[in-house]
C-alpha positions as CSV (number, residue, x, y, z in Angstrom):
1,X,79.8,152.2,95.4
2,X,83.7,152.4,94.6
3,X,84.2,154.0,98.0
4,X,82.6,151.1,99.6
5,X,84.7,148.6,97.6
6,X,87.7,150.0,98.1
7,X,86.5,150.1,101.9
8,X,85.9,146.3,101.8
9,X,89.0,145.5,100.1
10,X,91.4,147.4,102.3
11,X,89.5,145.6,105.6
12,X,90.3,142.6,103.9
13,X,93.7,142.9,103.2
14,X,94.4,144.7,106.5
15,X,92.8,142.1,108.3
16,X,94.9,139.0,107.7
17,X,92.4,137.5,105.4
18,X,95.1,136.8,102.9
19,X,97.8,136.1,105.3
20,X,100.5,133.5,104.3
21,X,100.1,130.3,105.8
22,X,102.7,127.6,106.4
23,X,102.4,124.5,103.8
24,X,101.8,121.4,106.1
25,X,105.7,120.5,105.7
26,X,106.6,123.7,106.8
27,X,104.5,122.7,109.7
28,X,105.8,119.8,110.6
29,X,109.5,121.3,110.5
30,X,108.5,124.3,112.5
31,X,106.7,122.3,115.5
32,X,109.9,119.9,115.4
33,X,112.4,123.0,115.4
34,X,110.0,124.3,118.4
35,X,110.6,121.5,120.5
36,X,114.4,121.6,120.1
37,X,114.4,124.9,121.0
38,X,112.8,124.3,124.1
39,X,115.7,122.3,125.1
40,X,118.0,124.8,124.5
41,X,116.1,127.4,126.5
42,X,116.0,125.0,129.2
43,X,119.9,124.2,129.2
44,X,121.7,125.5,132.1
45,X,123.8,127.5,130.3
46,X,120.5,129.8,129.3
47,X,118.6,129.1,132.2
48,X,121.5,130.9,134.6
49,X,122.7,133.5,132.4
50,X,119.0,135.3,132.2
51,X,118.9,134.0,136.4
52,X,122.0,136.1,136.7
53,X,120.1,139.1,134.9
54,X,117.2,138.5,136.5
55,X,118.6,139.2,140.0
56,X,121.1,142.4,139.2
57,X,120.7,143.9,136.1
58,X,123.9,144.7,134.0
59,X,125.0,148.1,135.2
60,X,125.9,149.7,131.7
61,X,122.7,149.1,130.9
62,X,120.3,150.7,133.7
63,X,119.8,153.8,131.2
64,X,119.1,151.6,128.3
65,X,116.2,152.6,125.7
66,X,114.4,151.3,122.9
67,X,115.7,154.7,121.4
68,X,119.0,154.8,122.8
69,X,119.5,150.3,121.5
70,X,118.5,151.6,117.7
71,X,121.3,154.0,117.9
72,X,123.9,151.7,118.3
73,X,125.7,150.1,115.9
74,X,126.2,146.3,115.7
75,X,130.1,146.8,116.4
76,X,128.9,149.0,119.4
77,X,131.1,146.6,122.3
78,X,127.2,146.7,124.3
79,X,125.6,145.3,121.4
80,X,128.6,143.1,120.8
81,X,128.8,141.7,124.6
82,X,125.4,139.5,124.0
83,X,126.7,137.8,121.2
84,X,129.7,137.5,122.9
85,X,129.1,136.3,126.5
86,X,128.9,132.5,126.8
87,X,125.2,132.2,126.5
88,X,125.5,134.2,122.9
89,X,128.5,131.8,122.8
90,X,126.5,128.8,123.4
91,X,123.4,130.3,121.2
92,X,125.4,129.9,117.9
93,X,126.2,126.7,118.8
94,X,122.7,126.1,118.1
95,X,122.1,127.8,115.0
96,X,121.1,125.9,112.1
97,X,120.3,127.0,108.6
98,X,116.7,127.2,109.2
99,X,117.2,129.4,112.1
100,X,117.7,133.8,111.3
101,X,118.0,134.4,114.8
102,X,117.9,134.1,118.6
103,X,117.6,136.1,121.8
104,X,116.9,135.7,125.4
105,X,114.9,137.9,127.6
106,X,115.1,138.2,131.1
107,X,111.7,138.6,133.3
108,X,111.9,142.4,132.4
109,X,111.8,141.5,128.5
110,X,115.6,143.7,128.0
111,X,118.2,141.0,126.5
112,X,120.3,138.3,127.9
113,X,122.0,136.8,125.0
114,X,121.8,136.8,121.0
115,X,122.8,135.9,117.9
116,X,123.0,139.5,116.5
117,X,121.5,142.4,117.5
118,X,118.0,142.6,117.6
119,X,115.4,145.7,116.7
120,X,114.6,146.2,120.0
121,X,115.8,146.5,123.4
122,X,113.1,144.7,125.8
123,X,110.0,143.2,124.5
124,X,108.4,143.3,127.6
125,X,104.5,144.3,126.6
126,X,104.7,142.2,123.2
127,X,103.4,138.9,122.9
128,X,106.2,137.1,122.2
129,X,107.7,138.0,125.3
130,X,104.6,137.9,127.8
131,X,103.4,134.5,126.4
132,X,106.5,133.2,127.1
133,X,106.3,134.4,130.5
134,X,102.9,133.3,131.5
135,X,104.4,129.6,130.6
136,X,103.1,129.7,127.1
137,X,104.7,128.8,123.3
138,X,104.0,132.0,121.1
139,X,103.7,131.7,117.4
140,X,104.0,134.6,115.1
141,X,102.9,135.3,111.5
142,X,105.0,135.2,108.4
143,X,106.6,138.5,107.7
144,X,109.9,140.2,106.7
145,X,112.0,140.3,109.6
146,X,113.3,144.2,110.6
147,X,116.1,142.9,111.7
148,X,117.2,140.2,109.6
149,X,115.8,141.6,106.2
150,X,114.4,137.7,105.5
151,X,110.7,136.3,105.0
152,X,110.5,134.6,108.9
153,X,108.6,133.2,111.2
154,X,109.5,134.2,115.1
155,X,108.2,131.6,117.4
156,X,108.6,132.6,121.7
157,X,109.3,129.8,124.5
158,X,109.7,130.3,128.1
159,X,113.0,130.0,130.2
160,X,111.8,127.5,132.6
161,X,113.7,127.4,136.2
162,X,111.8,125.0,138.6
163,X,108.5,124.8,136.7
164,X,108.9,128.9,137.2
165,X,108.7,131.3,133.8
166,X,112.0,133.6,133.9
167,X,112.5,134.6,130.7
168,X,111.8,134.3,127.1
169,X,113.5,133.0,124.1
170,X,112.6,134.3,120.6
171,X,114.0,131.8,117.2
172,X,113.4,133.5,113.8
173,X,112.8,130.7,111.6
174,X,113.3,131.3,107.4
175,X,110.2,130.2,105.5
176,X,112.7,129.2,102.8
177,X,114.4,126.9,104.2
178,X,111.6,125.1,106.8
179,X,111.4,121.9,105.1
């Protein structure tokens, strides 16, 4: 009878049956953070930096790995050059203090731009990015960001070009400070 408990229980808390949920303010402050974010991943300045990557793929990075990306350090200059080109540039112009971070995907899922450096090189094969690139808006759940070290919530948006999918943008959103 304990085994079978203890069965129960573990199902249950392995299944997301006591998942955090967002109070209806955080709600509402999410969904209106969304839809400003889907400006910015429609702004030109986006839209041709992850075109530009899209149609030749930066050469320092042909050999990149998930492996290889978790090695580097943050002052590595290839980690630094996507915080640094002028869509990272133009990315922490849109940072506010709700927001724990931003990147851009190109169609392959490896990075175009970010804020800092994220825990993984391409995303291609994880929802966040393949929702995004069928068109789609992709919500996560509440969790402790690996990269950030902060209680978030990542929501996904598409980089629209002529109605066309061509990349993805991931925002880490604090639950602290949604209000």
């Amino acid at each position: 009878m304990k085994f079978f408990l203890s069965l129960m229980l573990s199902t249950l808390l392995t299944s997301g049956a006591f998942a955090e949920a967002l109070t209806p303010e955080q709600t509402t402050a999410l969904n209106k953070q969304v839809e400003e974010m889907k400006k910015v991943a429609s702004d030109p300045k986006v839209v041709d930096a992850v075109k530009a990557v899209n149609a030749a793929a930066l050469a320092d990075y042909k050999d990149m790995t998930q492996d290889k990306w978790k090695d580097l350090p943050v002052l590595d200059p290839k980690v630094r050059y996507f915080s640094k080109n002028p869509a990272g540039e133009f990315l922490k112009t849109k940072k506010n203090d709700m927001v724990t971070e931003i990147f851009v995907n190109a169609a392959d899922g490896t990075k175009v731009a970010f804020l800092s450096k994220t825990s993984n090189w391409s995303h291609k094969g994880k929802p966040k990015h393949d929702d995004p690139m069928a068109g789609k808006t992709w919500q996560g759940s509440i969790e402790m960001d690996e990269s950030t070290g902060l209680k978030s919530i990542q929501v996904a948006v598409p980089v629209m070009d002529g109605g066309k999918a061509i990349g993805s943008m991931t925002i880490g959103y604090s639950i602290t400070k949604l209000k």
